[in-house]
C-alpha positions in Angstrom: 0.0 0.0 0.0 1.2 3.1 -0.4 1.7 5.7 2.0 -1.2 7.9 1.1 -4.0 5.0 1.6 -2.2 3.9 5.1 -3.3 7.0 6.3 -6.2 7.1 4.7 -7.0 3.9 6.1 -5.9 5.1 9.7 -8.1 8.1 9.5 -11.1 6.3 8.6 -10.7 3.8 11.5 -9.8 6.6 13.8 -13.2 8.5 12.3 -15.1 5.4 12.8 -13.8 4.8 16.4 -14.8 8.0 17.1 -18.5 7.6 15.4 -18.7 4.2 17.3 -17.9 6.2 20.5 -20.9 9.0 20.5 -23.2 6.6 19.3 -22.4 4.6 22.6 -23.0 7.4 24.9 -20.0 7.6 26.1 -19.6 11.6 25.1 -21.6 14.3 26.1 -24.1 15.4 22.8 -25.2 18.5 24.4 -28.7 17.0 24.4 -31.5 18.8 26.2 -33.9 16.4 28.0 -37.5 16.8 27.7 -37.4 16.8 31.6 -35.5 20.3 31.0 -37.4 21.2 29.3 -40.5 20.9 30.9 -39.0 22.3 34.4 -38.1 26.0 32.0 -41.3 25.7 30.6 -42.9 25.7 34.2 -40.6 28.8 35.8 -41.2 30.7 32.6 -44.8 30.3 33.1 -44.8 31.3 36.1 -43.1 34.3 36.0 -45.3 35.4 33.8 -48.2 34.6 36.0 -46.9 35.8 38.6 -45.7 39.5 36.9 -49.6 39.5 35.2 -51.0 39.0 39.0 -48.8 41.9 40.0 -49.4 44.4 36.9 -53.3 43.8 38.0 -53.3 44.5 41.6 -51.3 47.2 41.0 -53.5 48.6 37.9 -57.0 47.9 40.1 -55.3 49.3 43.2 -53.3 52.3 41.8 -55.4 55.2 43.6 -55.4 53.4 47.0 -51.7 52.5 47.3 -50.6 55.8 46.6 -51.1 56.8 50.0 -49.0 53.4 52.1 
């Protein structure tokens, strides 16, 4: 062989090694679990409920707080 398709050869087994290797697990993908991404889902949620429940009272209540 010559020495062009040894490395060649190496690089592809090192690539597939490497392929072999994430699709095990054994390396972090950087996925995003649905689990996440229900628990952001939630707090986002309610933050916003929670900042509508506030602009309200304070809307309904303007006059009277004025003078705490």
């Amino acid at each position: 062989m010559t020495k062009l398709a040894i490395r060649l050869s190496l690089a592809a087994k090192a690539h597939w090694e490497n392929i072999k290797a994430h699709s095990r697990g054994d390396q972090d993908r950087g996925d995003i679990s649905i689990t996440t991404i229900i628990i952001w889902t939630a707090a986002v949620a309610g933050a916003l409920a929670i900042a509508g429940t506030i602009a309200v009272v304070v809307v309904k209540y303007q006059g009277k707080l004025s003078g705490i």
